[in-house]
C-alpha positions as CSV (number, residue, x, y, z in Angstrom):
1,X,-21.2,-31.9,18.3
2,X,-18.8,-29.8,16.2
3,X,-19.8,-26.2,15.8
4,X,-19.2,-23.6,13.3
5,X,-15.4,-23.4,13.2
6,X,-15.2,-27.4,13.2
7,X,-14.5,-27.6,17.0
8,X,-16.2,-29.3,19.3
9,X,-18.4,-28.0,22.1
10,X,-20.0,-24.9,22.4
11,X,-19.7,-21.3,20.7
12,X,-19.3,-20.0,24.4
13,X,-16.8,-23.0,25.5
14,X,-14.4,-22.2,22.6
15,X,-11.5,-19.8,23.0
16,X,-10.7,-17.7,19.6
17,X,-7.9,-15.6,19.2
18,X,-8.3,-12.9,16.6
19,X,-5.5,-11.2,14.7
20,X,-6.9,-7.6,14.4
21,X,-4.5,-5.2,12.5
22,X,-7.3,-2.2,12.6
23,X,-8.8,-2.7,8.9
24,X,-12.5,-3.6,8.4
25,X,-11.8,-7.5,7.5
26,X,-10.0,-8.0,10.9
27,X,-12.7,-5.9,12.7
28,X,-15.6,-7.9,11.3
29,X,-14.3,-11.0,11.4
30,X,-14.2,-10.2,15.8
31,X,-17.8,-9.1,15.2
32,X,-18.4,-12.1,13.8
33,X,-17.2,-14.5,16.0
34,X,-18.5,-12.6,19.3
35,X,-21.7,-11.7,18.3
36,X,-22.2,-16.1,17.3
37,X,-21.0,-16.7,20.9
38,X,-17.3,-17.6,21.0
39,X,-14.5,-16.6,23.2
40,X,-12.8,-14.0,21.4
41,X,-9.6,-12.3,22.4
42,X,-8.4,-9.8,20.2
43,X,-4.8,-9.4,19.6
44,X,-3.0,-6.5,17.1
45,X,0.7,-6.9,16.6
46,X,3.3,-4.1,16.7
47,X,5.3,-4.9,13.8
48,X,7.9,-1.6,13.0
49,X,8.3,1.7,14.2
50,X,5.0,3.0,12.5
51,X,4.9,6.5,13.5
52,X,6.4,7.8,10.0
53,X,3.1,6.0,8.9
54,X,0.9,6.9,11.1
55,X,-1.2,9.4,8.8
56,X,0.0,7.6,5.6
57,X,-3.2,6.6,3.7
58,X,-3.8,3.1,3.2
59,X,-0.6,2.2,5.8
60,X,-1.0,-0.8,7.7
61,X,-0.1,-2.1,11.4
62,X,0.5,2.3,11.9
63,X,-0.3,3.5,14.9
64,X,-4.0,4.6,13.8
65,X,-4.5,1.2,13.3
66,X,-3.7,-0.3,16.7
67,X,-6.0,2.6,17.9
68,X,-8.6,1.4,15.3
69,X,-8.3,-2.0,16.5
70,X,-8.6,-1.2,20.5
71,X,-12.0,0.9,19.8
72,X,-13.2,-2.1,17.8
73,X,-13.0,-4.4,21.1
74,X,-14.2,-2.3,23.1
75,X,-17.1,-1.7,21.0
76,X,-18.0,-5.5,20.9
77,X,-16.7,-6.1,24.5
78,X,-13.8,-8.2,23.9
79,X,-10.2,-8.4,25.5
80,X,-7.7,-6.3,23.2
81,X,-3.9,-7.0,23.4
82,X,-1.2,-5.4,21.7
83,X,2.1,-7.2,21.5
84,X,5.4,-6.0,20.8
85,X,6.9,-7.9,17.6
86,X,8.6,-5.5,16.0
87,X,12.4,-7.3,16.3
88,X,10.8,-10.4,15.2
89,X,9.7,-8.8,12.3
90,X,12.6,-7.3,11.4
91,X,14.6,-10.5,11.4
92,X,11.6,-12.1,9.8
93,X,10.1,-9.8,7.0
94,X,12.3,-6.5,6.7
95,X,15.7,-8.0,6.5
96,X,14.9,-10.7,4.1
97,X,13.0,-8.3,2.1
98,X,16.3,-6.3,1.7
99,X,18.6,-9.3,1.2
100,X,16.3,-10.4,-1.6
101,X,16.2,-7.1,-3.2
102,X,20.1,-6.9,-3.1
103,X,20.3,-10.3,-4.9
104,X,18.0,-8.9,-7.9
105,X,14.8,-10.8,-6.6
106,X,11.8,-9.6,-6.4
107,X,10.1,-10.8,-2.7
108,X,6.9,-11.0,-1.4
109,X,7.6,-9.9,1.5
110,X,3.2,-10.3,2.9
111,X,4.0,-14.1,2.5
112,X,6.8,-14.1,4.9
113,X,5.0,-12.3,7.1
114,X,1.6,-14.6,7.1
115,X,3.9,-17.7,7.7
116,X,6.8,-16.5,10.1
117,X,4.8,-13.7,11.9
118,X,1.1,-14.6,12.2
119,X,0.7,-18.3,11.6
120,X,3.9,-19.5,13.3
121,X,4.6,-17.0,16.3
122,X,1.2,-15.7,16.9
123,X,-0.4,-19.3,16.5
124,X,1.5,-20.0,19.3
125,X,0.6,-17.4,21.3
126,X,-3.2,-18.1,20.6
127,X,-2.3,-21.4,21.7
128,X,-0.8,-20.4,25.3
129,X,-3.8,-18.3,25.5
130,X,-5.8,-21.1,26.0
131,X,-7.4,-20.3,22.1
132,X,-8.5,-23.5,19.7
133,X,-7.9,-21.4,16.8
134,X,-6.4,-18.5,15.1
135,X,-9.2,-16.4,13.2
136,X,-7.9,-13.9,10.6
137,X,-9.8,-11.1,8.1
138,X,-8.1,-12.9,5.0
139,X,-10.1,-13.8,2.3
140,X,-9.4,-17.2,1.7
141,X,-11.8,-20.0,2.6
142,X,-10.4,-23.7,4.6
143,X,-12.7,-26.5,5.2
144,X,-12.6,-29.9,6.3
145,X,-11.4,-33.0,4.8
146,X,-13.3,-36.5,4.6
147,X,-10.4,-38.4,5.5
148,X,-8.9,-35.9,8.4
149,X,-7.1,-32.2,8.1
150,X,-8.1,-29.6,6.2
151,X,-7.6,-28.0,2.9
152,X,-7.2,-24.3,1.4
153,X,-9.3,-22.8,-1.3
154,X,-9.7,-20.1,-3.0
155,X,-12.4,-17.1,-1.9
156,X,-15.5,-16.8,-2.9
157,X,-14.9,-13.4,-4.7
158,X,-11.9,-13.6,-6.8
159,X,-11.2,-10.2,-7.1
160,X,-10.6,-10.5,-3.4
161,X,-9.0,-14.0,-3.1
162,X,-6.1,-14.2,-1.1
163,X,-4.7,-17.2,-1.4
164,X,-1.4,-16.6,-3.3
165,X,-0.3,-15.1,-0.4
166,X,-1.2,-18.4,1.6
167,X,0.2,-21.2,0.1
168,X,2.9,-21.7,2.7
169,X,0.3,-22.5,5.3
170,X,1.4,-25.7,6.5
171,X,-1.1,-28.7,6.8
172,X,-0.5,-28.0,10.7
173,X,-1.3,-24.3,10.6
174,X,-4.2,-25.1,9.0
175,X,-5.9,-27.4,11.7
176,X,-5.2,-24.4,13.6
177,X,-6.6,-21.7,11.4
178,X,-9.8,-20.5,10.5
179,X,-11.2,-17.7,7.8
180,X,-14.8,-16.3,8.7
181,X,-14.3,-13.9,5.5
182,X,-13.6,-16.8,2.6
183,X,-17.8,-17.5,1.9
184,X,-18.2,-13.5,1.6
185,X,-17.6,-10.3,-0.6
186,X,-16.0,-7.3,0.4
187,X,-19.5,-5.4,-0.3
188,X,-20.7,-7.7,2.7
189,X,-18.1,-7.4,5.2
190,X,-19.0,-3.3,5.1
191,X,-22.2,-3.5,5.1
192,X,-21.4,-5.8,8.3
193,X,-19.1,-3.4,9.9
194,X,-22.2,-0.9,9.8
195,X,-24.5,-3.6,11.1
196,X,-22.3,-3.6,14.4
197,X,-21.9,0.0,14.8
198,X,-17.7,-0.4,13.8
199,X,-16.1,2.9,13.0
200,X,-13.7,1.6,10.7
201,X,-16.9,0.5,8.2
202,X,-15.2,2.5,5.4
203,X,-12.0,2.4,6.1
204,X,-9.8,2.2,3.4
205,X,-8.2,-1.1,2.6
206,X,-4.0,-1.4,3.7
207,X,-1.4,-1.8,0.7
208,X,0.9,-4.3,0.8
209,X,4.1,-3.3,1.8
210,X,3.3,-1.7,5.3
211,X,6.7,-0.6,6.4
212,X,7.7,1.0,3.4
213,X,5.3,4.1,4.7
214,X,7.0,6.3,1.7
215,X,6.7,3.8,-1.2
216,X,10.2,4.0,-2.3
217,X,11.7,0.5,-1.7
218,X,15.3,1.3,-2.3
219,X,15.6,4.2,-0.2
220,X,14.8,1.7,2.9
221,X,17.3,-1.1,1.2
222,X,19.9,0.9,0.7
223,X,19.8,2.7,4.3
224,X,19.8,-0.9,5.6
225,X,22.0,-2.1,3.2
226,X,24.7,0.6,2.8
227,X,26.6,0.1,-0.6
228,X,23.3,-1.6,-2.2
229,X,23.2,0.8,-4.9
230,X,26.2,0.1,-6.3
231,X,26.4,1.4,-9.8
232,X,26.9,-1.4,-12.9
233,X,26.2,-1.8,-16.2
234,X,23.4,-2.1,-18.6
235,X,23.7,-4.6,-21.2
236,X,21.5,-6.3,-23.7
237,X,21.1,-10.1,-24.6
238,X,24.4,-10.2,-26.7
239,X,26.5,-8.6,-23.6
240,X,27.0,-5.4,-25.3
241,X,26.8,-2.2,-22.8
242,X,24.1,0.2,-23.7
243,X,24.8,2.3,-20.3
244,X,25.1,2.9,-17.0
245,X,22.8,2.3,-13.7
246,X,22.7,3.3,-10.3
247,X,22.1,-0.2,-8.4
248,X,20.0,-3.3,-9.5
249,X,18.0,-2.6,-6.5
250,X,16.0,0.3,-8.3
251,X,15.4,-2.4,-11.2
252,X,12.4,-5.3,-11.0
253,X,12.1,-7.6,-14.1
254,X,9.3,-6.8,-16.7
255,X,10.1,-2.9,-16.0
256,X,10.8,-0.8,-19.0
257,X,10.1,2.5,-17.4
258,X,13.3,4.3,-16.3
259,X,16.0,2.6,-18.0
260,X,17.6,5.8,-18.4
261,X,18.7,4.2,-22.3
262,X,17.8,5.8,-25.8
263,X,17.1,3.4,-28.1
264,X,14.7,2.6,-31.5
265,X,12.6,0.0,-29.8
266,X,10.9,-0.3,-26.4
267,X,13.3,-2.5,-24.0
268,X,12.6,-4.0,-21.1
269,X,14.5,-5.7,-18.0
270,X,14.7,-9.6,-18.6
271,X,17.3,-10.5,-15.9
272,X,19.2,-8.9,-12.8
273,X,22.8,-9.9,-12.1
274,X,23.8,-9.3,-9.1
275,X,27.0,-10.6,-8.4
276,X,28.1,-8.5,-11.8
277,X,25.8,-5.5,-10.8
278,X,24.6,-6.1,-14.3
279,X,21.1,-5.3,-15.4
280,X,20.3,-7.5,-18.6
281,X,17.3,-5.8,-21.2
282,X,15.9,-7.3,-24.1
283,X,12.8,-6.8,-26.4
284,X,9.0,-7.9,-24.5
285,X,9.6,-11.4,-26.5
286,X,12.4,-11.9,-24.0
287,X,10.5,-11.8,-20.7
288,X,8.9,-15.2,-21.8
289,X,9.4,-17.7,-19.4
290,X,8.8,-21.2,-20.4
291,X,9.7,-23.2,-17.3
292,X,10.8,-22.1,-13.2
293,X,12.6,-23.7,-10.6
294,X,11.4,-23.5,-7.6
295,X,12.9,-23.4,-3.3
296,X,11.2,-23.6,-0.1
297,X,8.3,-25.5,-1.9
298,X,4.9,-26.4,0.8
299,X,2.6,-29.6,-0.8
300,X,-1.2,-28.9,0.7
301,X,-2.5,-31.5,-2.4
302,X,-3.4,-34.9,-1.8
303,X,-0.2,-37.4,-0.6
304,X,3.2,-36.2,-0.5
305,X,5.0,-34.0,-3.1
306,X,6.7,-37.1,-4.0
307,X,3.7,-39.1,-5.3
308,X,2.3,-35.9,-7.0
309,X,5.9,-35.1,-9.4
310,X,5.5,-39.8,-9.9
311,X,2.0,-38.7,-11.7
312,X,3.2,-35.6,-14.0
313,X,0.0,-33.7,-12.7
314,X,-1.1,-31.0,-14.5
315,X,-2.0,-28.0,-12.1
316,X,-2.7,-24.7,-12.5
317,X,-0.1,-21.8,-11.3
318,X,-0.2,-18.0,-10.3
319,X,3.2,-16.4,-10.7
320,X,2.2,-13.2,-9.5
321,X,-1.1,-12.0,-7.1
322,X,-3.0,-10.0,-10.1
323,X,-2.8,-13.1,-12.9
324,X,-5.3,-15.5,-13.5
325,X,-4.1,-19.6,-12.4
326,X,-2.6,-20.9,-16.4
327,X,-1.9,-24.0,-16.9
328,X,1.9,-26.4,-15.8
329,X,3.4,-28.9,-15.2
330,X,5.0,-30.0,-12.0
331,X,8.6,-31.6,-13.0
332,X,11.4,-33.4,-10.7
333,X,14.3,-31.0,-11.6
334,X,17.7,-31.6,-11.1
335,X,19.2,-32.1,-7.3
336,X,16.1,-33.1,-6.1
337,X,14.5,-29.6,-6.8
338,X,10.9,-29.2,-8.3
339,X,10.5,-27.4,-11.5
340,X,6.8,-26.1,-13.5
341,X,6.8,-26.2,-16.9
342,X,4.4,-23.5,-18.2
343,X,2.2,-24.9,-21.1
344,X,1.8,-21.3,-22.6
345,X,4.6,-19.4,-21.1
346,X,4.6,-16.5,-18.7
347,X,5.6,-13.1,-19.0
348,X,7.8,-10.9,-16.8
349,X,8.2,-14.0,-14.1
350,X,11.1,-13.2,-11.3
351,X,13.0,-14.5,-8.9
352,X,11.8,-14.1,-5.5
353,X,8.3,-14.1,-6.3
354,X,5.4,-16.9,-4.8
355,X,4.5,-19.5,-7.4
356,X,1.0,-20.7,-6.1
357,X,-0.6,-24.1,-7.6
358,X,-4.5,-24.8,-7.9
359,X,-6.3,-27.9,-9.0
360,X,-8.8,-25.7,-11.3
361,X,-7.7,-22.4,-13.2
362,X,-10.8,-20.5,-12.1
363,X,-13.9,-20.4,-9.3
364,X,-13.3,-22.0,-5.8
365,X,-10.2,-24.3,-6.7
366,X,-8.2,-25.9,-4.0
367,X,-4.7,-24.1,-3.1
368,X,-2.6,-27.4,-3.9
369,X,0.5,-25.2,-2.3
370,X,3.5,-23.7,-3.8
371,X,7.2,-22.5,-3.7
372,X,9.7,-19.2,-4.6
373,X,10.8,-18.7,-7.6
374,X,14.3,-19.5,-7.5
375,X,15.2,-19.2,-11.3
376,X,13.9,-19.0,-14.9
377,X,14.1,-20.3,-18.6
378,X,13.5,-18.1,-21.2
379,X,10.9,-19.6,-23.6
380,X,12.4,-20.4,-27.0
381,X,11.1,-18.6,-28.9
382,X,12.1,-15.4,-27.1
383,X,15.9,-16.1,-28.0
384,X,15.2,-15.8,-31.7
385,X,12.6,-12.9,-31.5
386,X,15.5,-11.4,-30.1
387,X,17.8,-12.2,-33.0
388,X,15.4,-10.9,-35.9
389,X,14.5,-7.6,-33.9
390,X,18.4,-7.0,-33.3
391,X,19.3,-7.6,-37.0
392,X,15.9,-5.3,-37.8
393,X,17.5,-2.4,-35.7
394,X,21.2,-2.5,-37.5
C-alpha cells in the first residue's frame, strides 16, 4: 500500500530527508512529515561565508538560519545535519552568477541553485542516507502520473507558486522529490508553525539572492571579476553615442532608472553588448520582444521535446517570476535550437533569465518545463515606433 508521499510501506518504515534552510516553509514542512510518522532527517546546507549576513533581514542560509534550523529539530526530535557546501556553491551558483552578469545577462541564479545544489548533490546525499525522498518547503505541488513518473504543477496559491524556479527538475529528480507545501497557503503553513510550538512561526520570508547580503550585485561581480566594470558607451538604436557608462554590469534590460543621459523622452535599456561594452537604449516600444531562443532547454510534458516542436503546440510561458503564463509557440529554430514565438509579445525580456512553459495560463497548470533565454527579437513593430518617436524628437 502506497502511503502519503507515493511510497510504499509504512509512514514509520520510510526514510525522508528534509532540506531545512531555517525559514518557516522548510520548518513545517519537517513538522509535517514527523508528526504523520516518517523518518525524517533534517539537513541545512552551508552554502557561503554567511556571517556578513548573519543579521541582514530577510538573508538566507546566514548563520541565524542554520541556528533556526537546529532548534526546529530539536523541537520535533529529529536528527539535524549541517553540511559544508559552500565550494560547491561557489562553482555552481556564485561564479556563474558573475560570468552571466559580465556577458550582459541577466541570471537566475535560485534556479541553478535548486538544480545543481539541492536536487542533484543533496538528492544524492538523501539517497546515501538511506532516504526515499527529498522533501523541500517549496511551493510547488508534484503528483503522480497514470502511466508511471510524475509531473510538476503549479501551487495551490499563486501568489506563492514556485514553479518558474523549477522547471529544470528533471523527470528523475522528480521521482525523487516530494512538496508537502504545494496543496497549501502561506496563511496555513504559519498558523502550522504555531500549532507545533516552531519559533520561527513569523519569521520573515528569505529574498532571493542570499549571498548578495548587501544588495548591490556589482560590487560582488566586480570584486570577483576584477576589470568587470569596464567603462563603454551608450548608444541608441541608430548607433549614435548619447554617453558614457561605468560597466554593463550595473545595467539590466527594461531599466530606465540611472542612465546617467539627458534627454526629451523617457529611455530605456533594450540590449547589453558586451563584447563592445556597449549599452544599447531605445524608447519602451523597443523592449518588445516578439520571439526567444532558448539553451539548456528541460521537456517535463508529455513524449519527448521532439514530438512536442512536430505538433506546433501552443503553451503558455513565464519570462520572468512576477508575470502571469501568456500565450507561445514552441518553434524548431535554427541548429537544432528551440525557439517561442510570443503571440502578444513580451516586454523587457533578457538574456539569462528562465523561460517556464505551462499547459494552462492560469490555476493549477502543469509545469510542461522550460529553458534560458539565450537571445531575443524585437517585435516589429518596436523598430518603427522607434523611427516615428526619433523623427518626433529632431
Amino acid at each position: 500500500m502506497l502511503n502519503s508521499l507515493d511510497i510504499e510501506g509504512r509512514p514509520c518504515d520510510t526514510r525522508v530527508v528534509v532540506a531545512m534552510s531555517g525559514g518557516v516553509d522548510s520548518s513545517v514542512t519537517a513538522a509535517l512529515l514527523a508528526d504523520t510518522g516518517y523518518d525524517v532527517v533534517g539537513i541545512t546546507l552551508q552554502l557561503y561565508d554567511h556571517g556578513v549576513a548573519s543579521h541582514r533581514k530577510g538573508a538566507c542560509c546566514a548563520g541565524r538560519d542554520i541556528h533556526d534550523a537546529r532548534g526546529v529539530a530539536e523541537r520535533i526530535g529529529i536528527p539535524h545535519y549541517v553540511l559544508d557546501y559552500e565550494s560547491r556553491f561557489k562553482e555552481a551558483v556564485i561564479d556563474r552568477f558573475a560570468e552571466s552578469y559580465v556577458a550582459g545577462e541577466t541570471p537566475v541564479p535560485c534556479l541553478e541553485c535548486n538544480q545543481s545544489i539541492k536536487f542533484r548533490d543533496l538528492l544524492e546525499t538523501a539517497r546515501e542516507l538511506g532516504a526515499k525522498v527529498l522533501a523541500t518547503g517549496h511551493y510547488v505541488a508534484s503528483r503522480a502520473l497514470l502511466g508511471g513518473g510524475r509531473a510538476l504543477y503549479r501551487a495551490r496559491e499563486a501568489e506563492r507558486d514556485q514553479s518558474y524556479f523549477l522547471f529544470a527538475t528533471t523527470r528523475a529528480q522528480l521521482d525523487l522529490l516530494r512538496f508537502p507545501l504545494g496543496e497549501r497557503t502561506k496563511a496555513e503553513t504559519r498558523d502550522l508553525a504555531r500549532r507545533f510550538g516552531l519559533t520561527v512561526a513569523d519569521k520573515q520570508d528569505s529574498q532571493d539572492i542570499c549571498f548578495v547580503p548587501s544588495g548591490h550585485y556589482a560590487e560582488m561581480i566586480e570584486r570577483l571579476r576584477p576589470g568587470a566594470a569596464a567603462p563603454g558607451d551608450i548608444i541608441d538604436l541608430e548607433g549614435r553615442v548619447l554617453g558614457r557608462h561605468g560597466g554593463i554590469i550595473h545595467f539590466t534590460v527594461g531599466q530606465r532608472r540611472g542612465l546617467g543621459i539627458a534627454t526629451g523622452a523617457p529611455l530605456y535599456v533594450v540590449r547589453l553588448d558586451a563584447a563592445s561594452r556597449r549599452v544599447v537604449v531605445g524608447p519602451r516600444e523597443a523592449l518588445r520582444t516578439s520571439r526567444i531562443r532558448l539553451r539548456e532547454v528541460n521537456w517535463l510534458g508529455d513524449g519527448t521535446v521532439e514530438q512536442a516542436l512536430e505538433s506546433h503546440p501552443e503553451v503558455y510561458v513565464k519570462v520572468r517570476s512576477t508575470r502571469p503564463p501568456q500565450p507561445a509557440w514552441l518553434r524548431s529554430g535554427a541548429d537544432g535550437g528551440i525557439d517561442v514565438e510570443l503571440i502578444a509579445s513580451e516586454d523587457g525580456v533578457s538574456p539569462g533569465q528562465a523561460c517556464a512553459f505551462y499547459d494552462a495560463a492560469d490555476g493549477r497548470a502543469r509545469v510542461l518545463g522550460g529553458g534560458i533565454i539565450a537571445s531575443t527579437m524585437a517585435a516589429p513593430m518596436a523598430k518603427g515606433a522607434f523611427r516615428a518617436d526619433l523623427a518626433a524628437a529632431h
